[in-house]
Structure formats: C-alpha cells, structure tokens
N, C-alpha and C positions, 0 to 999 in steps of 0.2 A: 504494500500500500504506500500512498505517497506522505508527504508530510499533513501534518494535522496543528494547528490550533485550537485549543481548548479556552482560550481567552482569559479574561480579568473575571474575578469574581464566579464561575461558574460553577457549577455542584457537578461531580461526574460520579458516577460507579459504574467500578471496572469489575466486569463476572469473571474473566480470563486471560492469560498471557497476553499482555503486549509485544508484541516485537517490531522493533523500529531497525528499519533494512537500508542498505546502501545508499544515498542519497538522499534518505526520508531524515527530516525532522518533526519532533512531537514536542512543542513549545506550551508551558503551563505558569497562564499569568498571575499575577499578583493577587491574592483574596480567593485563590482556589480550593475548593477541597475536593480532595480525592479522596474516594472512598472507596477502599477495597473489598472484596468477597475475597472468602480464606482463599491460601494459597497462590493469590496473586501473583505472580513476576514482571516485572520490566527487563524485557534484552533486548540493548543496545547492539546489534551486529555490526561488523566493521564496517566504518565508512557511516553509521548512522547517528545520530545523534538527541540528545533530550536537554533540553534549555530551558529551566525553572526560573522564572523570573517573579518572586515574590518580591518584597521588601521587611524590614522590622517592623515594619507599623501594617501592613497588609503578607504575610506569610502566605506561600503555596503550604498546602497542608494537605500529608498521607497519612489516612487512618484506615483502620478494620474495620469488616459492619461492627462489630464488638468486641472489646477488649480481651473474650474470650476465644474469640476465631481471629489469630494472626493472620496478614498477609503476607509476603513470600517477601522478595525485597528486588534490586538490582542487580542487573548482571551484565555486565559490558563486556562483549566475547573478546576473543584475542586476535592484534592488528592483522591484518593480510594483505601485504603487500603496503600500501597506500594507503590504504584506509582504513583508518583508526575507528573505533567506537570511542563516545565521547558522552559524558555528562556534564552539564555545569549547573549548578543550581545556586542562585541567590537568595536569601529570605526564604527559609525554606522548612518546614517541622516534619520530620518521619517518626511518628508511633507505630510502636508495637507490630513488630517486623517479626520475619522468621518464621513461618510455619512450618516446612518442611526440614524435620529434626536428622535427617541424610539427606541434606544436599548436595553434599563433593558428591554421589553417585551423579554419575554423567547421564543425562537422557538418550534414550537412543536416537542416532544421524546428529547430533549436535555437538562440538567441538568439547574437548576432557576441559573437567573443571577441576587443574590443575595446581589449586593453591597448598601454600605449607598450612597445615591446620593440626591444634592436637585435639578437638571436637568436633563433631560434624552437624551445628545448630548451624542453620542458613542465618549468613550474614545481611545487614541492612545492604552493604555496596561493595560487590566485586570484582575487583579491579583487575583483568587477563594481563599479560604481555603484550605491551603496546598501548593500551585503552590509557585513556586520560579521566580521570577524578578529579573535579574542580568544586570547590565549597566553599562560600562566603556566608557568612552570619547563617547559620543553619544548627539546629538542633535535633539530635538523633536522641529517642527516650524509647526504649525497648520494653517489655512488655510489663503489664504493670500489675499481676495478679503475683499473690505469693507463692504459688505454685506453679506459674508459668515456666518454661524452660526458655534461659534469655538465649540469642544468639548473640554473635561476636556484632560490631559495629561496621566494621571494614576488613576485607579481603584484598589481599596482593600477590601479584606473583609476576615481577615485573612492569608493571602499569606504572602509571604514575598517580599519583593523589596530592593535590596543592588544595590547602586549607589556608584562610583569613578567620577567624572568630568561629569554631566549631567546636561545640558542645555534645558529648558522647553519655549518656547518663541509663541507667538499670541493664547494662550489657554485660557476657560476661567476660567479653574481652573486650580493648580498643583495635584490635583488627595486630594481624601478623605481614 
C-alpha cells in the first residue's frame, strides 16, 4: 500500500499488523491516539518509513483496547541495500506494549529477528541492522498491571537509535 496520513487529532484503531513497505510513509499527527487490538505490530520494511509528529502539549498517543490486552510494538526490519527502515517520532506516549511473550521467534517468509536478548518479552522498538531509531521528547510506560509481564523498551542489533529527552518507565529492561 502506498503512504497514508492519519492527520492531527484523529482516533484510529488498528485490528492488525501494519506494515509500511518500500517507499510508503505512514505519518501520525499531533493529538492522535492510537488504539490498538492485542497483539498489534508496526513493521517498518526497508526503504519504509513512520513519522510521529506529536508535540508536548499535543502527544501522538499508542494505547491497548485495555491495559489488560497488550499491543505488540515496532519492528523496523533490516537495511537492504539502500533502503533503510526508518522511525522518527516526536511528542510521542507508547503504553503498554508487548504482547507477544516469544517474539525473537521469526515468522515464517519474514526476515530473522536477530537481536542479543536474555528474555524473549517483545520489545516496544526494534531496531534491525541498518534501521534508524529517532526519538525526541517521547515517553515509553510499559504495562501497568502487577502481574503483567513487562517487555524490554528497545531492541538493537546494529540499527541505530538517537534519543533527545526519552523516558523509559515499568520495562524490564532499557533495551540491549
């Protein structure tokens, strides 16, 4: 599919995988929420792109339908050739992430998901080889029941991830 606009202000709920492909950008304006159905993912495939354009005073905002049904999180596949996969997100709140408690299992036809990891709770942002991580004033708060199982915050295995003001809070790790 090609690129998409979700604009300022708007309510989405996402039922299933997004995936943003070669040339496609999926741009998420200021005062959004996003609302997930469990298990959600966002993948970024090389060459594709996702540009969160909140602010402090107007946040993009990823939640669960409920705090007790995680959504999955980000996954920025690894570069190929030329083209990178790419996140940037400004102004930005991800709750309660993680659903899928084996996620390094690779899907089938979909590229290894190759990071160092000594748990296997799906991360809020996984960063491939290659893929670029960019995050300004953004707040990641992971799941917030006492029995939830937290997942880590960030994933890396080669990518790059550049932070201004990022706050990582109820994870149980800040990413490897």
């Amino acid at each position: 599919a090609g690129s998409q606009d979700w604009g300022a202000n708007a309510r989405i709920y996402v039922t299933g995988t997004v995936s943003v492909s070669a040339g496609a950008t999926l741009t998420i304006g200021e005062g959004t929420i996003v609302r997930c159905a469990p298990g959600v993912e966002f993948w970024v495939r090389p060459g594709g792109e996702i540009q969160i354009n909140g602010t402090a005073a107007r946040p993009a905002v990823f939640v669960p339908d409920s705090t007790s049904n995680l959504w999955g999180g980000f996954w920025l596949q690894p570069q190929s050739g030329a083209n990178v996969a790419r996140l940037t997100a400004t102004g930005a709140i991800f709750c309660c992430w993680g659903a899928n408690q084996n996620w390094y299992t690779t899907p089938p036809g979909e590229p290894a998901r190759t990071f160092p990891h000594h748990r296997n709770e799906q991360p809020c942002i996984a960063t491939a080889a290659g893929a670029v991580t960019t995050l300004t004033d953004v707040a990641m708060v992971g799941p917030t029941g006492l029995s939830q199982t937290r997942g880590a915050a960030l994933a890396t295995n080669g990518g790059s991830l550049i932070f201004t003001r990022v706050l990582a809070q109820r994870c149980i790790t800040g990413g490897e």
